[in-house]
N, C-alpha and C positions, 0 to 999 in steps of 0.2 A: 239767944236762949232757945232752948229744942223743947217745939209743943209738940204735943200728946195730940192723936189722932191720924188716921189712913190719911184723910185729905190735907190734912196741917202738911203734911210727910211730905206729900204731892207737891205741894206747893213751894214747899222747900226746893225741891228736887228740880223746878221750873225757876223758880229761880236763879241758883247757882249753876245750871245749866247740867245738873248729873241724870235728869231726867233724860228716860231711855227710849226715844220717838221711834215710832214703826210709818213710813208712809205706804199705805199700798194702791197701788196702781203709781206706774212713772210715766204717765202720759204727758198732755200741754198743759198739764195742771198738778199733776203729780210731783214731776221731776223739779219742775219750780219752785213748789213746797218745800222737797226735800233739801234741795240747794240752796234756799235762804236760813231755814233752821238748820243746816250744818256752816251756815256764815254765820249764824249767829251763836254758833259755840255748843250746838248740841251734839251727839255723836249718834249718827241717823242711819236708820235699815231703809233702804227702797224695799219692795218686794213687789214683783211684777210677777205675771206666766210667760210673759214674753219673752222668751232666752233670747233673743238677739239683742231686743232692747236690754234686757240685764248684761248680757256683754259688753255690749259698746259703754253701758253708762262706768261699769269698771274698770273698761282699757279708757276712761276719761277724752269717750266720741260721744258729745251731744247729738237727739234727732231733733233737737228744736233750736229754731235761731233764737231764740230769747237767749237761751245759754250759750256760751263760748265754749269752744274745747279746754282751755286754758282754764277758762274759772272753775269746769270740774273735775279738770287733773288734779287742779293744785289739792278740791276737797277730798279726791281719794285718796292721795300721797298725804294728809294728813291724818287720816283716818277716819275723816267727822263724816264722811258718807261711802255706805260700803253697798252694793244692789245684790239680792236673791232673786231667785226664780223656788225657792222650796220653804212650803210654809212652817218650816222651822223658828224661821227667823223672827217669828212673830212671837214667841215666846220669854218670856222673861221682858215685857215691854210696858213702859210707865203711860204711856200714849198712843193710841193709834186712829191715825188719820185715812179715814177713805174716800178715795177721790177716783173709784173706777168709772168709767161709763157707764149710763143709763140712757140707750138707744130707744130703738123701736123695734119692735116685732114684726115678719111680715106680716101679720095681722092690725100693724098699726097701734099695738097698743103699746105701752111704758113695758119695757123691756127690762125688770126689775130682778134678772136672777143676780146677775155681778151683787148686788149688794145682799142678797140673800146667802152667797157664796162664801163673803167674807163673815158674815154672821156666824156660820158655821164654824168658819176657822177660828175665827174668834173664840167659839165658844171652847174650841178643843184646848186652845193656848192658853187663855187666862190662869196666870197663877197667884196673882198678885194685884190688889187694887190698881185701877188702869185707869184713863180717859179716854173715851173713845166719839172723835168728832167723826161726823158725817158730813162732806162736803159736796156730795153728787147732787145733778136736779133728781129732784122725789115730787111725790104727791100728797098735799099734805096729809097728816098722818102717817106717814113713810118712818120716820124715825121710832115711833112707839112700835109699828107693825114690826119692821122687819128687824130692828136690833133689842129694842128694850124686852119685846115679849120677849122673843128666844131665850135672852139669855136669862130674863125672869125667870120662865122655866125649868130654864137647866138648874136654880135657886143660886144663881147668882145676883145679891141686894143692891137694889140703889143707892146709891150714897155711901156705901162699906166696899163692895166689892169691885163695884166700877161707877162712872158718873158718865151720862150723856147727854151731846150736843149735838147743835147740827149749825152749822153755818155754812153756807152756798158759796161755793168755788165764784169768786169773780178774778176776772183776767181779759185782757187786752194784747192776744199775743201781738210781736213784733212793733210796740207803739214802746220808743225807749224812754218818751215822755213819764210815761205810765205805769211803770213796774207794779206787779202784783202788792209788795209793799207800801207801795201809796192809793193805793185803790181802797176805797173804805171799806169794811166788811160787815156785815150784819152776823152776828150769832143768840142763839139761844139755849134753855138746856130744860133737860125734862124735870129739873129743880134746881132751887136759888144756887147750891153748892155744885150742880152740874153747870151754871152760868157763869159763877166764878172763876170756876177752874176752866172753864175752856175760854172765857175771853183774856186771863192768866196769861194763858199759852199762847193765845195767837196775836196777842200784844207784845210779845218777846220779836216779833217781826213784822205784823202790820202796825203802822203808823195811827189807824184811825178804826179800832171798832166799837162798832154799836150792837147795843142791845135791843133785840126782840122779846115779844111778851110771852109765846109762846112756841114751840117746835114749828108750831104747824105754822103760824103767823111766818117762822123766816124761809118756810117751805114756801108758802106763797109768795112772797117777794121774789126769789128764784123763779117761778113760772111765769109772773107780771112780767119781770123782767128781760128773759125769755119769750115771752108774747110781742110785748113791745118791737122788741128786734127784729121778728117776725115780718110782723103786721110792716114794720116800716121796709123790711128788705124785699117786700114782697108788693108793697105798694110802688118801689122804684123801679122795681122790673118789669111791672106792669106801666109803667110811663114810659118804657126803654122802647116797650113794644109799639104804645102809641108817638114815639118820636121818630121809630123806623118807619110807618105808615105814613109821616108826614114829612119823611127824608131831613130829618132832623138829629144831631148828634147830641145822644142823650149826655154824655162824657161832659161835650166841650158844656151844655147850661150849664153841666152841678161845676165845670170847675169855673165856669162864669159867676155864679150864685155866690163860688167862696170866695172870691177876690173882692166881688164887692162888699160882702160882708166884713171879710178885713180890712179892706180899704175904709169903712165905714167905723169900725172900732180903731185902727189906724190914727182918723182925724176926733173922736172922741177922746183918743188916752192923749195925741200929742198936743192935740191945735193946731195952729196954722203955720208954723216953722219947722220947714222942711231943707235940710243943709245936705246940698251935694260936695263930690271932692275936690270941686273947685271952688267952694266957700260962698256960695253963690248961693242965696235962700229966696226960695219959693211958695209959692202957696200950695200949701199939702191937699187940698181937694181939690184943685188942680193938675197937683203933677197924679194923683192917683187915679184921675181919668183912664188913664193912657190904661190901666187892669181891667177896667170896665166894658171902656171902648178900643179894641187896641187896632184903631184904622192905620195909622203908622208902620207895619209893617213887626208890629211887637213878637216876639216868643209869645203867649201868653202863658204856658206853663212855666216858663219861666219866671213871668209876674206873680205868679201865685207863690210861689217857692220863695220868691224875695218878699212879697209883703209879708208873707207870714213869719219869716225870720226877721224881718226889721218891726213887726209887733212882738215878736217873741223880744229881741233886744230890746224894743222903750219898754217896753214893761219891766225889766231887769232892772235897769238903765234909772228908772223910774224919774226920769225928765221930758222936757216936752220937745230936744230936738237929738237926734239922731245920726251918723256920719255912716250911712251903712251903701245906700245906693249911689251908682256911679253913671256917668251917662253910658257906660259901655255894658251896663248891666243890664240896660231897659232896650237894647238892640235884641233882634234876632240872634240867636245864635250859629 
């Protein structure tokens, strides 16, 4: 049955997949977006300033390893994603998604024109009720400043002419574990019907999002988050320094730390029956000594690499004994 109203329309239109997504910027966050919502049936504009990058992503040459060449030949030879370099393209667009950088200045501070940039563009293109998520880190209040006022101004209405959100880019490049996809997302919107329609959308491809109570609340979460990373990348490098001063290999602890910690989750998921390929069963906090301590003459990177694939397999498996390691696995190589 066909309901009455711009947003009803919208949601239509996200549904059956006729909805007409713009992503701009195709960075390690862009190009990724763009390429799951043209897997997932949308038919999708990049829009980059990059001409090389807008080249290559047409001749279907990824710059990221997340993506395959293969996976985005096949989306341009289908049509579901086609990349610009001229803000044409942003015209006539049911969606648009911005995911440019938000750097620093050499003065150090939030380097906020990129999204001031697209604001602009925005404002010249809109012809047609739109959704327009923001996914860059900002400051909170970033989404009212730099997109809702402008285009308030320009007397384009909330909730009639366009709806906005903001939900923070998360990503894990190169962990194949971890696709953007399953990565949970937080969003929010500058009203109930701007939260709607944008977790709508971004539910047509991630697996898991959540809702925020306010713009600025999922602004913040991005910067914690952000912080977090920080504080911790920066607290390891300052151990790096005090392990060079005490001729210590920061490397080999952390990859010490994680063996025994999966050696330790290891002997929690399986218990004590541990099955080599000669059928020969042992005590599992025993044989994963040899990761912890590997006087023996072990690989130890190579320990690490196999417990973790033989916790990855019991947990699969979801039994308590496993046929994964071999005595020729736990040698040197």
């Amino acid at each position: 049955m066909e309901r009455p109203g711009a947003k009803n329309v919208l949601v239509d239109a996200i549904n059956d997949r006729s909805a007409r997504p713009v992503v701009i910027g195709l960075g390690h966050v862009g190009l990724v977006e763009a390429v799951n919502y043209a897997e997932a049936g949308f038919q999708v504009a990049g829009y980059d300033i990059n001409k090389d990058h807008v080249k290559a992503v047409n001749e279907g040459r990824s710059h990221l390893h997340d993506i395959e060449d293969s996976r985005l030949a096949k989306l341009i030879e289908s049509g579901n994603l086609t990349a610009y370099d001229q803000p044409a393209c942003l015209r006539d667009r049911d969606v648009y998604i911005i995911t440019v950088p938000t750097l620093l200045t050499e003065e150090k501070d939030p380097d906020i024109r990129p999204v001031e940039n697209v604001a602009a563009a925005i404002k010249e293109a809109l012809s047609r009720p739109a959704l327009v998520v923001l996914t860059s880190t900002c400051y909170p209040g970033a989404t009212r400043d730099l997109l809702f006022d402008p285009l308030a101004k320009e007397g384009f209405a909330l909730d009639e002419d366009f709806w906005l959100a903001y939900a923070p880019a998360r990503i894990d490049p190169g962990n194949p574990d971890w696709p953007m996809t399953k990565i949970p997302k937080i969003v929010s919107g500058m009203t109930d019907d701007s939260l709607e329609l944008g977790k709508l959308f971004l539910e047509q491809t991630i697996e898991q999002v959540i809702a925020a109570d306010s713009c600025e609340a999922a602004e913040m979460t991005k910067l914690l988050e952000n912080s977090f990373r920080l504080v911790n990348m920066g607290f390891m490098n300052e151990m790096a320094h005090v392990c060079h001063e005490l001729d210590l290999d920061a490397g080999d602890l952390g990859r010490r730390e994680f063996a025994a910690t999966v050696a330790s989750e290891i002997v929690d998921k399986l218990g004590q029956p541990f099955k080599l390929d000669d059928d020969r069963t042992v005590d599992v906090s025993a044989s994963i000594g040899i990761a912890i301590y590997p006087d023996d003459g072990t690989n130890l990177d190579q320990l690490v690499v196999l417990a973790d694939s033989a916790m990855r397999q019991a947990k699969a498996n979801g039994g308590n004994r496993f046929e994964f390691f071999k005595k020729k696995d736990a040698k040197a190589a």
